[in-house]
C-alpha positions as CSV (number, residue, x, y, z in Angstrom):
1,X,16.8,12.0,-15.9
2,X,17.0,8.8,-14.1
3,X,14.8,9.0,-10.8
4,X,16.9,7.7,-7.7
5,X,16.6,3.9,-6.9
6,X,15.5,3.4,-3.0
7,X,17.8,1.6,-1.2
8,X,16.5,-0.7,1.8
9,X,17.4,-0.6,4.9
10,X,18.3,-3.8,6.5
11,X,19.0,-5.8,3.6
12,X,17.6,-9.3,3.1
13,X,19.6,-12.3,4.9
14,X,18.8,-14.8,2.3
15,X,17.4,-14.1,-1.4
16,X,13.9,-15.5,-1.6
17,X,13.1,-18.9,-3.4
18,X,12.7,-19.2,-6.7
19,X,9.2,-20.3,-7.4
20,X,8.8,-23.7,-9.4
21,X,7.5,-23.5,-13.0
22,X,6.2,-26.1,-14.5
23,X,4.3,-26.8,-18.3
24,X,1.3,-25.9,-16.5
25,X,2.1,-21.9,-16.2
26,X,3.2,-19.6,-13.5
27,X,2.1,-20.8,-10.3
28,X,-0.7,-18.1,-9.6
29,X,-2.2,-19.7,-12.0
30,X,-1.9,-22.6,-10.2
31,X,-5.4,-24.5,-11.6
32,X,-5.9,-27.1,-9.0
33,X,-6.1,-23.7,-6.6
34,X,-9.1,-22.1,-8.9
35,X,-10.8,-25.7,-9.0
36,X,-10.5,-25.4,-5.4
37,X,-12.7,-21.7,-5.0
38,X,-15.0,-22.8,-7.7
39,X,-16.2,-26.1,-6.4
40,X,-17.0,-29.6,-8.0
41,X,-19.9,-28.7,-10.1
42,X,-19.2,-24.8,-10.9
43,X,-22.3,-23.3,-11.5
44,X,-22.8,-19.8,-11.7
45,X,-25.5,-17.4,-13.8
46,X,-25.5,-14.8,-16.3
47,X,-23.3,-12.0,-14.7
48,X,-22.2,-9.2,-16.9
49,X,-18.4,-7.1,-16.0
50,X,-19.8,-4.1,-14.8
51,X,-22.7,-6.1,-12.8
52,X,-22.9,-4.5,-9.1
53,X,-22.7,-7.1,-6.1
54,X,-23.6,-5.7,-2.8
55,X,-23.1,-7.7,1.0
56,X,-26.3,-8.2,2.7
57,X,-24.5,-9.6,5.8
58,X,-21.6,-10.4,7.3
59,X,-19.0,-13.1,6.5
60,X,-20.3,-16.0,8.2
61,X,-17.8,-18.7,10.0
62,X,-18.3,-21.4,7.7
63,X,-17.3,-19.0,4.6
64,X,-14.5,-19.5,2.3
65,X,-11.2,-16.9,2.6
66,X,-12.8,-15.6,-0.7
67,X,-15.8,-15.8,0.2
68,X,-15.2,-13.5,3.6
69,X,-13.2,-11.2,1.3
70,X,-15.6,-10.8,-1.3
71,X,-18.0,-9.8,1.4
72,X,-15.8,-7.5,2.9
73,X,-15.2,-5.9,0.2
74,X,-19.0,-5.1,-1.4
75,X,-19.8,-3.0,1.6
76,X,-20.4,-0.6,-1.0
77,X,-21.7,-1.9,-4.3
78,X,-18.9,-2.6,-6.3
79,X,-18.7,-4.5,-10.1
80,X,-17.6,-8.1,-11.2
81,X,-14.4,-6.7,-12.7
82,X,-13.1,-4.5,-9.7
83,X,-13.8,-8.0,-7.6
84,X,-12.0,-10.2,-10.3
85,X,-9.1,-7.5,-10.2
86,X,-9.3,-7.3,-5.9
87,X,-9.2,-10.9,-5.5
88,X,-6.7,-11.3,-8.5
89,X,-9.1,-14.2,-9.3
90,X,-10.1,-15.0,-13.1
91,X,-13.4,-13.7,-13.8
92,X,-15.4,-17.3,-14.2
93,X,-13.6,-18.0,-10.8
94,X,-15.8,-14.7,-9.2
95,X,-18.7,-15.7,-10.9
96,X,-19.2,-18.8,-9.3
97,X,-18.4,-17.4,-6.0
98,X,-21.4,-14.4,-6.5
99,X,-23.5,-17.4,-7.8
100,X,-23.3,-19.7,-4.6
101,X,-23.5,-16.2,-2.4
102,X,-26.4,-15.3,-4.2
103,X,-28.5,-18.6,-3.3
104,X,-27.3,-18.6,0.0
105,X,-28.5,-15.2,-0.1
106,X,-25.3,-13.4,1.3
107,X,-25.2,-10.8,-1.9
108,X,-27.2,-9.1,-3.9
109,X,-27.0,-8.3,-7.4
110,X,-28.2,-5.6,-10.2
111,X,-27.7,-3.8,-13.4
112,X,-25.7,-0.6,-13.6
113,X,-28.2,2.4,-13.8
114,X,-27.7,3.3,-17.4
115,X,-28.0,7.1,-18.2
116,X,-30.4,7.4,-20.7
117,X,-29.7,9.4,-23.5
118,X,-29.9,13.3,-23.5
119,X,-33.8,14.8,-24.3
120,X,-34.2,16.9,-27.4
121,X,-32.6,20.2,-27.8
122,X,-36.0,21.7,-29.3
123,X,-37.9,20.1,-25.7
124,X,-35.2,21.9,-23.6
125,X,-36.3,25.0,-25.6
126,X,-39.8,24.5,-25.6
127,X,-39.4,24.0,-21.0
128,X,-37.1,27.1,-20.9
129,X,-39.3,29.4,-23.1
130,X,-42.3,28.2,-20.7
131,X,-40.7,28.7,-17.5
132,X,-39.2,32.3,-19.1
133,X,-43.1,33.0,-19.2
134,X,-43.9,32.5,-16.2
């Protein structure tokens, strides 16, 4: 069965523009535009995919569009990967945003709390056959 296409409702005057391609890539990809977020020099530190950044203040005036979006968005701690994904930015692009936020001190940054393993089935025993006691 072939769900039902959705028809629009006023239909569009004028088809919209092709976009140019050129031996570059797709234009999203556009490069000089990622060279333009990531700065001259491009630092950044170790951050890992599932890294958490969290806003410590507002987007200032002199921030970046990305910058002000990245900080909207990491009200909540949020990962590296679900920013890269958000701000359909490639993920060395993000990391040198978080790295110039974290020295001006706009974000902070930690390790996902890993759950440790699970205790021994013989010390579950051992606390249950105490507490049975009791």
């Amino acid at each position: 069965m072939i769900p039902p296409q959705r028809q629009r409702r006023h239909p569009q005057q004028e088809p919209p523009p092709e976009p140019a391609t050129s031996e570059e890539g797709p234009p999203e990809k556009n490069p000089e535009r990622l060279y333009v977020v990531a700065g001259p020099n491009g630092e950044r530190i170790t951050i890992d995919l599932v890294t958490l950044i969290k806003a410590r203040a507002d987007p200032p005036r002199s921030a970046t569009p990305e910058q002000a979006a990245l900080l909207r968005l990491c009200v909540a701690p949020m990962s590296v990967a679900e920013l890269s994904a958000y701000l359909s930015l490639p993920f060395s692009s993000v990391t040198v945003l978080i790295t110039e936020m974290l020295m001006a001190e706009l974000v902070t940054a930690r390790n996902p709390i890993v759950r440790q393993t699970l205790p021994d089935r013989s010390l579950l025993e051992t606390v249950m056959h105490g507490l049975q006691r009791l």
